[in-house]
N, C-alpha and C positions, 0 to 999 in steps of 0.2 A: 467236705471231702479232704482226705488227706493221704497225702505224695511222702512214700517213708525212702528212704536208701538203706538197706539192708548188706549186712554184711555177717559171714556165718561158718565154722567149719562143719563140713558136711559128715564127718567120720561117722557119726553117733545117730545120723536120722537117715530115713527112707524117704528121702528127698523133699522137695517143697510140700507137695499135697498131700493131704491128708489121706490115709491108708490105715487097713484095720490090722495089719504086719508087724507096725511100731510106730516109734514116734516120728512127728516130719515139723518140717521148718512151721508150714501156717498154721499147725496145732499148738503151739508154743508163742507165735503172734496170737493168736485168739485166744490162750490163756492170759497172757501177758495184758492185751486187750482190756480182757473181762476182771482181770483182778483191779484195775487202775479206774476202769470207767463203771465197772457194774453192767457194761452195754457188751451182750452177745452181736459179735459181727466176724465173719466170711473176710477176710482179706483177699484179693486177687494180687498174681504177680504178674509183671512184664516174661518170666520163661519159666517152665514147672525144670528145675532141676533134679536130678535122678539119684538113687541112695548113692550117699558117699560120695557127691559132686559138693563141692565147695563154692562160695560166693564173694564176690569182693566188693560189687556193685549190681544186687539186685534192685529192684524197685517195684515196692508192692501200691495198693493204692486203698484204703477204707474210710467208712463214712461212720459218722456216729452222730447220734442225737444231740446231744448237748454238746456244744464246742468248747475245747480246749485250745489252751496256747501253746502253742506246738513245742514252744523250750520245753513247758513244763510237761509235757505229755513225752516227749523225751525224755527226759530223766526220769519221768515215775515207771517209762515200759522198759529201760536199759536197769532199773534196780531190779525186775523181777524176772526180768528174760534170766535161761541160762547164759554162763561165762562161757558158753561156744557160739552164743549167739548176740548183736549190734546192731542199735540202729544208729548209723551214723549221722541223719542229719532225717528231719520231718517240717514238711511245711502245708498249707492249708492250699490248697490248687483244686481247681478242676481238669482233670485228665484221663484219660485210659489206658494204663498198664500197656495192653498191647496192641492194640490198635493206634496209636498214637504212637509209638515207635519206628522207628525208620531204619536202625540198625543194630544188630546185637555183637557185642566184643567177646570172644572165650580166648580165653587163653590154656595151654595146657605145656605142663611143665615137664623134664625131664628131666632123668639121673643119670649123667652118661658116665660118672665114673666108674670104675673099676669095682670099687665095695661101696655101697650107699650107708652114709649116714644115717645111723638108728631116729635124729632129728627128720630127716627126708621120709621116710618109709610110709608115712601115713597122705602125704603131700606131693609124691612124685611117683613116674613111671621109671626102674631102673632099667637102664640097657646100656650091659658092661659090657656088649661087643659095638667095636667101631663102627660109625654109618658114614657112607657115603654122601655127604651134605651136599655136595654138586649134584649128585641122580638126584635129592631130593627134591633141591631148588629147580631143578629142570622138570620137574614129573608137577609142579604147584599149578603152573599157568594153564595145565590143560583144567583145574578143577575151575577155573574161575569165570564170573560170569552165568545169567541166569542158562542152570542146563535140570534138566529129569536128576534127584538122585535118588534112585531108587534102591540105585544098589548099594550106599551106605547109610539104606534104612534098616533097622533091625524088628520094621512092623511095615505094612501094605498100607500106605496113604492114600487120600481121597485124593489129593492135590503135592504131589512129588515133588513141584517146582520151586525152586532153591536160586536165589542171586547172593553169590558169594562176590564181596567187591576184594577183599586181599587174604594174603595167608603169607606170611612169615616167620623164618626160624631164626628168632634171634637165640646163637647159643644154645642153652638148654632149653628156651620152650617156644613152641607156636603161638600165635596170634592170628586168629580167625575172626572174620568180621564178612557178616551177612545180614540180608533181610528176617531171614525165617532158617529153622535147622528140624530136619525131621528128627523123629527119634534115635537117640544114639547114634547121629551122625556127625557130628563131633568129634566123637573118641573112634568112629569107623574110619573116616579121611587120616586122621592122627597115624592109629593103625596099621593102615596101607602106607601111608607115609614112611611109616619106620620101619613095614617092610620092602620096602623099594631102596633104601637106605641101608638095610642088611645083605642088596643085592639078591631078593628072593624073587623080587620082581623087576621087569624093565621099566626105565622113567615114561617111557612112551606109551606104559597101557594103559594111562586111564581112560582115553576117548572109546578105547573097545569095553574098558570093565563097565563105562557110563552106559554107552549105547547096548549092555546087556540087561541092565536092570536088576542085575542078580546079585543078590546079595552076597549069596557064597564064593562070588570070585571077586570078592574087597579082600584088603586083611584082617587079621583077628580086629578086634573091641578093644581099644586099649582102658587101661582099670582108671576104674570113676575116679580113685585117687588123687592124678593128676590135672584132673579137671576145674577151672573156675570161672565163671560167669562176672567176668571182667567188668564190664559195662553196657549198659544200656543207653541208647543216642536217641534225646525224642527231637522232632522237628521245633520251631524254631517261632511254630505262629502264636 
């Protein structure tokens, strides 16, 4: 069994899993795979990220028949991956993607200047009007802690339950760290965030937007662009 850390720019794929739409992150491990070992294998990840979400620190986990030395199983899958796509480091473990995780880091970035850099456009959320960074830090603490979030689900979950342990704006981007994130809830908090910060909403709604469940009274989606799957935190036994 082997524990890879993945790192990846999302612009070009529909996300981690594999889709008959285009190409995705683990179609491209399972080529990369197959051309080095000859062995057809399924990779799993610690989170499916979404088209055009980026990676800094995922963490997939595959098994193959004949074992390989993980340097060199390194280097023969970073010569055939695309140049959008890294594996930064691989080692031989037993583990589970995600079950075996305890916490997950996103980070999500913005452009708050005035014109964004032609460099930034693929990498950031622009917003040239001023936010209110006090409403925003004050509107944080009502998300935190295990609550229903249903309402910055953009699908009906079996199981809505969410422990978010922090959320911080350093500057231009958030840092979010939880157990578990519904769909597009991520970029939905972000969202609402930044519209609470344009003054569209008050810092004080989220306990009513929470206890409605509904999705249409979050803020918009902010664009997968600014999005990155920071890091993954496994336990320690």
């Amino acid at each position: 069994m082997y524990k890879g850390l993945l790192c990846y720019d999302g612009t070009n794929y529909f996300g981690w899993q594999k889709t008959a739409f285009g190409p995705s992150i683990q179609e491209e491990i399972e080529k990369a795979i197959f051309h080095i070992t000859g062995e057809k294998v399924t990779p799993e990840a610690a989170s499916r990220t979404d088209r055009g979400v980026h990676a800094r620190g995922q963490v997939i986990q595959f098994a193959l028949e004949k074992a390989k030395e993980p340097k060199s199983l390194l280097r023969g899958l970073n010569a055939v991956l695309p140049p959008d796509i890294r594996l930064l480091d691989i080692m031989a473990c037993e583990f589970h993607p995600t079950l075996d995780a305890i916490v997950k880091e996103y980070h999500y970035l913005l452009c708050l200047n005035s014109v964004q850099s032609p460099m930034e456009r693929l990498y950031s959320w622009h917003i040239p009007q001023p936010l209110d960074i006090g409403k925003i830090e004050k509107a944080i603490p009502f998300l935190l802690g295990t609550q229903d979030f249903s309402a910055f689900a953009n699908e009906q979950e079996k199981n809505p339950m969410c422990t978010l342990d922090s959320i911080y704006l350093n500057g231009d981007h958030f840092q979010i760290q939880g157990n578990r994130f519904l769909y597009k809830m991520v970029r939905n908090i972000v969202g609402t965030l930044v519209d609470i910060g344009k003054k569209g909403l008050p810092a004080d709604y989220i306990p009513a937007l929470l206890a409605s469940r509904d999705r249409k009274k979050a803020g918009v989606t902010a664009p997968a662009r600014g999005l990155y799957l920071h890091q993954v935190h496994y336990s320690s036994k």
